[in-house]
Structure formats: structure tokens, C-alpha cells
C-alpha positions in Angstrom: 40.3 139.1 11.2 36.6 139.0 10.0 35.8 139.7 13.6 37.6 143.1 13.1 36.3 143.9 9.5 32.9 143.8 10.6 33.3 145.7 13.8 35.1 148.3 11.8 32.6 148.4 9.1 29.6 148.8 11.8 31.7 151.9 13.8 32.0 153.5 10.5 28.2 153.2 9.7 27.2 154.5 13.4 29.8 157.7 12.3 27.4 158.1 9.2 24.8 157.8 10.9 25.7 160.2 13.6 26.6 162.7 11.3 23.3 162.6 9.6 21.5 162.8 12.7 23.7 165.6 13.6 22.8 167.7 10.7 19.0 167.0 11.6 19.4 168.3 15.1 21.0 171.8 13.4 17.9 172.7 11.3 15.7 171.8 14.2 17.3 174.2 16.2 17.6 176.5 13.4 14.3 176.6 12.8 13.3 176.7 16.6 15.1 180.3 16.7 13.7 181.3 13.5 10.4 181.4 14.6 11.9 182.7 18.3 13.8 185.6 16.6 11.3 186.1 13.3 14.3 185.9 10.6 13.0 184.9 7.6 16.5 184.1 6.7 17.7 182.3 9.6 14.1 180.1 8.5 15.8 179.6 4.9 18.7 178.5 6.7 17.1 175.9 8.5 15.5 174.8 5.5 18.7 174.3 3.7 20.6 172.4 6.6 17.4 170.0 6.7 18.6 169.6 2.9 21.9 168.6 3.3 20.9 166.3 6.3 18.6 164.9 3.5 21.6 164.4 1.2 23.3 162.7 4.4 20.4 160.5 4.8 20.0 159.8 1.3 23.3 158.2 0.7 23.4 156.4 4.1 19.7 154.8 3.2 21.0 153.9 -0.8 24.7 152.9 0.7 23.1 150.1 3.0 19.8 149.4 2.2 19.2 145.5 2.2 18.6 144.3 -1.7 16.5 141.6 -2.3 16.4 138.4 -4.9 18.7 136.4 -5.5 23.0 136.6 -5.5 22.7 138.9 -8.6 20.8 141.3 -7.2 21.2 145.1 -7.3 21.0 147.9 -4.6 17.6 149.4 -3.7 16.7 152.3 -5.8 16.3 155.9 -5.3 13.0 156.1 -4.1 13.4 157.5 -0.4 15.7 159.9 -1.9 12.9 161.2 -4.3 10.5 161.5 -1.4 13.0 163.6 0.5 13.9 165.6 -2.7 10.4 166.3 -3.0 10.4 167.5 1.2 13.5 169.7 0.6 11.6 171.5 -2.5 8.4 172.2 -0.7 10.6 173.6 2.2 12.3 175.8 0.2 9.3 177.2 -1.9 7.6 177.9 1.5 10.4 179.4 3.2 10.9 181.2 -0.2 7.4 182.5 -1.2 7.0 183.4 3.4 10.2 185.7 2.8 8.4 187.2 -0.2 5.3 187.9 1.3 6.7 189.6 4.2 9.2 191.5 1.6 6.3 192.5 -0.2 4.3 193.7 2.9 7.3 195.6 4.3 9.0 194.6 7.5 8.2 196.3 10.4 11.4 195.8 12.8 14.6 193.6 12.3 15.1 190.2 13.3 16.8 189.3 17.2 20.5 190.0 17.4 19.9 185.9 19.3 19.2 185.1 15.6 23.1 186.4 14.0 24.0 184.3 17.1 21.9 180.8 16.2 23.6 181.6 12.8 27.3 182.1 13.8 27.2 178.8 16.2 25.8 176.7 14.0 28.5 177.3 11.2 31.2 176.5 14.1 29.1 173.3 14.9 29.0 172.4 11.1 33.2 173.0 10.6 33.7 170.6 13.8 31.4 167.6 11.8 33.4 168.2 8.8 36.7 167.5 10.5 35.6 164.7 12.1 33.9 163.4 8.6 37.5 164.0 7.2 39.4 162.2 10.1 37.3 159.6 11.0 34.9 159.4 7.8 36.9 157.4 4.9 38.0 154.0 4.6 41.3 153.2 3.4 41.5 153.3 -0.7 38.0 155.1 -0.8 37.2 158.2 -2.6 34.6 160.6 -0.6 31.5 161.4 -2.3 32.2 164.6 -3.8 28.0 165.4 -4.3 27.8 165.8 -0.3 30.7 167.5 -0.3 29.7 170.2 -3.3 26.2 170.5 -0.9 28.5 170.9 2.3 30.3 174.3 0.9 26.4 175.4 -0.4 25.3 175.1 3.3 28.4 177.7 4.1 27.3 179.7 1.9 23.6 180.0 2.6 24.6 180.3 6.1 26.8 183.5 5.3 23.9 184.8 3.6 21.4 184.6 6.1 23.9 186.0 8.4 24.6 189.0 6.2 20.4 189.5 6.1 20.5 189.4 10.0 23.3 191.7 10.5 22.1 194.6 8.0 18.4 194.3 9.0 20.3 195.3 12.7 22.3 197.8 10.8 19.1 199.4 10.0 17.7 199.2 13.3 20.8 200.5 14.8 21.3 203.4 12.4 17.7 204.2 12.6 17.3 203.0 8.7 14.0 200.8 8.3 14.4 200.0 5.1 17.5 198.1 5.7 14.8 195.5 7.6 14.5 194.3 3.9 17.6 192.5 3.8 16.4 190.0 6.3 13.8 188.7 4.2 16.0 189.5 1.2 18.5 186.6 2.7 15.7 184.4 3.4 14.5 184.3 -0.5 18.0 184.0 -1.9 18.5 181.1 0.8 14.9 179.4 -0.1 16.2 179.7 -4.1 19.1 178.1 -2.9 17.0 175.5 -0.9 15.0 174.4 -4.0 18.3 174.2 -6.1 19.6 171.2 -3.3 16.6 169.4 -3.7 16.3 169.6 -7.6 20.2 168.1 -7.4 18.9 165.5 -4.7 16.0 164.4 -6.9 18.3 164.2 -10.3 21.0 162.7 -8.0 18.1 159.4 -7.1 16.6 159.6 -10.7 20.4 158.5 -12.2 21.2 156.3 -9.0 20.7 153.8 -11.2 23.7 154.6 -13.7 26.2 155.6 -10.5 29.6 157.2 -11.9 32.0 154.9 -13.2 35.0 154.8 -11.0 38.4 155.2 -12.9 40.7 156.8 -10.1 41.1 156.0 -6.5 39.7 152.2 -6.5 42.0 150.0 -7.5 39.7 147.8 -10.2 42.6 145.1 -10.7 42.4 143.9 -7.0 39.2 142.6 -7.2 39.1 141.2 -10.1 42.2 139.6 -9.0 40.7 138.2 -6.2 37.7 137.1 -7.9 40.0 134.9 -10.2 41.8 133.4 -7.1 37.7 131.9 -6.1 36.7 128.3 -6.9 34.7 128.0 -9.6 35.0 131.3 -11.2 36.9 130.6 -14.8 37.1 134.7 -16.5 36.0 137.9 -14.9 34.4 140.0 -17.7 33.2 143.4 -17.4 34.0 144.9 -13.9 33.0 148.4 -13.1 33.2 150.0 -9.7 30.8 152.7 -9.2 30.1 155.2 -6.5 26.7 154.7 -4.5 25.8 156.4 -1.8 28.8 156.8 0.7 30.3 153.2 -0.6 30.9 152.0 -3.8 29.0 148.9 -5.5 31.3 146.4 -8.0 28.9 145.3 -10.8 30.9 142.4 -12.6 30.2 139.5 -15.1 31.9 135.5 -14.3 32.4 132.9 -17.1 31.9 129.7 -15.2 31.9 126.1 -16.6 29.1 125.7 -18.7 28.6 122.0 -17.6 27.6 122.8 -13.8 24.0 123.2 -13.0 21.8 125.9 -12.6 22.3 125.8 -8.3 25.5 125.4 -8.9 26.5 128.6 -10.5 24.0 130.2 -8.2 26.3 129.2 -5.3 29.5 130.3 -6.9 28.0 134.0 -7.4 26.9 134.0 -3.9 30.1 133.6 -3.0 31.5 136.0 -5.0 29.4 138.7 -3.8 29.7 137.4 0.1 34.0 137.6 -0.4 33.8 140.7 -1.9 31.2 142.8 0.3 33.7 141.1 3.4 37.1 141.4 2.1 36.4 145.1 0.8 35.0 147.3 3.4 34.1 150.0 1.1 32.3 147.5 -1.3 28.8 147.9 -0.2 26.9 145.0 -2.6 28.4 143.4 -5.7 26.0 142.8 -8.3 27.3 139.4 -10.2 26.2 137.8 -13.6 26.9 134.8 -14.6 27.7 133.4 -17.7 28.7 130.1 -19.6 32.5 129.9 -20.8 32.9 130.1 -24.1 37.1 128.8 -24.8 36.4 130.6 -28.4 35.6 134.1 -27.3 38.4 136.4 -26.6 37.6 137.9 -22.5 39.1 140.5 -21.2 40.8 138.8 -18.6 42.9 136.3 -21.4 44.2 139.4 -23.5 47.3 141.3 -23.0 47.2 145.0 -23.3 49.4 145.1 -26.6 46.9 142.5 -28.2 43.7 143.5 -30.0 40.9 141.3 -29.6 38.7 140.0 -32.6 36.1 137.3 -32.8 38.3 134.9 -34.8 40.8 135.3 -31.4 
């Protein structure tokens, strides 16, 4: 059965991958018939898919990172996602501030037809990952990251706009109208806006990694503390919260052992804590486990019944 678990867990982290790897391939060739077709929006474009492969990236890194320390330890920070946050803003400045330039200097001819092309294939490329990120992307009882999604429907739409640049600037060629050509690099600064907007959300996205949201629909909280309980050693389970981090979710939890035992002792008992619940839970990622001395005078959560109001004097 573990055997299984952890051959399941690694296919799903090669799909991640994959599909982040996937999304880097699409700006590069975006960007490769940018300069090919000189579309200042199709550039933009490229820009913003390198964005959302960024987001990919960012919550595959945070998701399963190694942590280091002891048993209680907590996932790596945000610090590659800032780095590529700060990549994804420059991008879009450039690709922004190019598009004015050009804008400003009046465009001589409209971009390759190749370019509406580029555009119109890579959309179809980016509908056939999301399907197989809905089919084969969630784990049973796991609620998808809605930031990558929310960055997934921007991508469509900065797509649609660099396409619409494209098409009018050949409008203009087409109905002898050069001042059509503008709407090319038009695209491309409403695309490079859009570029810096992704990687201002990225950056705030690693800046509050450290206060992930709060799960309170779609986990099931009472299963694992549950099966905490059931573990030798472990006398109360106080304070369980499930947040979202990354593509996973990590369960940061306090357990009331025997006061008595030694120091090594308790270590070992939230060792195994976090080991049963990172293996039993595939879409646990870490578990981040205090420990604490039972106290038989203090009312805990786990001792109270919903109708009862607890009170020091309890």
C-alpha cells in the first residue's frame, strides 16, 4: 500500500512538473516568432506565458521543497518565488516600455500573418494542458489552487489581446490603412501592463506564503486530527489548521504529550506525526508539529463537546 502511495505521489509530481515545463516551452517559442514576425504584442504575450510558467514553478518549488531542522519544522519560504516575481516585472516593463517606443516612433508595416498564427496555436496548446491539469491534476479530497487558476484565464486573455493587435495591424495593411499598424504595439503595452500586474500578484503571493489561507471547505480537518489521536504517544491535538501551499496543502498542528517523557522522546513522537501524516495524506505536503506538555487542568479542544463552552476553571 505505501508502495502505491509513493508511486502515485511521484506520477503526480512529474505531471506538475511537466506542466510547468510545458508552459516554459510556449513563451520560448512565443518569443522565438516575436522577434521572427516583429509583433510587439505577440513579445508581450510571450512575456506573460513566461509569467504563468513562473506561477507554475513557484508553487511546484514552495509545494516540495525539502525543509530543514528538526520534526517541527516549516516549509521553505518564498524566496525563489520573489526572485521570479522580480524576472516576470522586468519582462513586462521591457516588453511594455519596447511597445511604447515603437508606438511612439510610428510603425512602419504590420506584424507577419505567421505571428496571428503563433498566437492562435498556442491558445489550443494551452486549453489541451488545462484539461489534462483538470483530469489528471488533483488528488482525491484536494482543492485546486485557485491563484494559478485566476493567472490561467489572464493568459487567455492577454493572448486574445495580442491576437486582436495582430489581426488589425493586418487589417490596416490589407485595407491600405497604416495607421491601423498601431494596434500591434497597442496590444503589446496593454499585454506588458498586464505582465507586470502577474508578477506584482506573484511577488505579494511569496511575501504572505508565510500566512497560507486557512482551509475551511474541501479538507476534511477532522480526519487528521482523528488519526493523529489514534498515534502512540500523542495525548490531545490542539490547534489544527490546514492551509494551502503551493499545489499541496501543509497541516500546522499542536500535540499535548506526557509531560514526564524526555526531551528525545517527544522529539520522536512529532517525527512520527509528521512522517504518518505527509504518507497517509497524499495531498499533505509537510506537517509542521509543536509540542507541548499536558496539562489535565486546561480545557483542549479535543476534550470539549460542541454544546460546551470552555473556561479556565473547566
Amino acid at each position: 500500500m505505501l508502495k502505491a502511495v509513493r508511486k502515485t505521489d511521484e506520477w503526480m509530481r512529474r505531471g506538475a512538473l511537466l506542466q510547468a515545463l510545458s508552459l516554459t516551452g510556449l513563451a520560448a517559442a512565443k518569443g522565438a516568432a516575436a522577434f521572427a514576425t516583429g509583433s510587439k504584442g505577440l513579445l508581450a504575450d510571450a512575456c506573460h506565458s513566461a509569467a504563468d510558467a513562473a506561477h507554475a514553478f513557484s508553487g511546484l518549488y514552495d509545494a516540495h521543497r525539502p525543509a530543514t531542522g528538526s520534526a517541527c519544522r516549516r516549509p521553505a519560504g518564498g524566496a525563489v518565488s520573489v526572485v521570479l516575481a522580480s524576472l516576470v516585472i522586468v519582462a513586462g516593463l521591457e516588453a511594455g516600455l519596447h511597445a511604447l517606443r515603437t508606438l511612439a516612433e510610428g510603425p512602419e508595416r504590420a506584424p507577419d500573418l505567421e505571428a496571428a498564427a503563433v498566437v492562435a496555436l498556442a491558445m489550443a496548446i494551452r486549453g489541451l494542458l488545462q484539461r489534462a491539469k483538470k483530469k489528471y491534476g488533483f488528488r482525491p479530497g484536494y482543492r485546486p489552487h485557485s491563484s494559478h487558476g485566476h493567472e490561467s484565464r489572464w493568459d487567455v486573455f492577454a493572448s486574445l489581446a495580442a491576437l486582436a493587435g495582430i489581426l488589425g495591424a493586418q487589417a490596416g495593411e490589407w485595407l491600405e490603412m497604416p495607421a491601423l499598424y498601431a494596434l500591434d504595439p497597442a496590444a503589446g503595452i496593454l499585454v506588458g501592463a498586464l505582465v507586470v500586474r502577474s508578477g506584482l500578484h506573484l511577488a505579494v503571493a511569496a511575501f504572505r506564503s508565510s500566512e497560507d489561507v486557512v482551509l475551511t471547505e474541501g479538507f476534511d480537518v477532522q480526519m487528521l486530527r482523528e488519526t493523529v489521536l489514534r498515534m502512540d504517544g500523542v495525548v490531545a491535538v490542539d490547534d489544527l489548521k490546514v492551509r494551502e501551499h503551493g499545489h499541496y496543502v501543509v497541516a500546522d498542528l499542536v500535540v499535548r504529550v506526557n509531560p514526564r517523557i524526555s526531551v528525545m522522546e517527544a522529539h520522536d513522537i512529532a517525527a512520527r506525526v509528521r512522517r504518518h501524516l505527509t504518507r497517509r495524506f497524499l495531498h499533505v505536503a509537510d506537517a509542521i508539529v509543536h509540542v507541548q506538555p499536558y496539562e489535565p487542568c486546561y480545557p483542549y479542544k479535543t476534550n470539549l463537546q460542541d454544546e460546551e463552552t470552555p473556561t479556565l476553571l473547566q
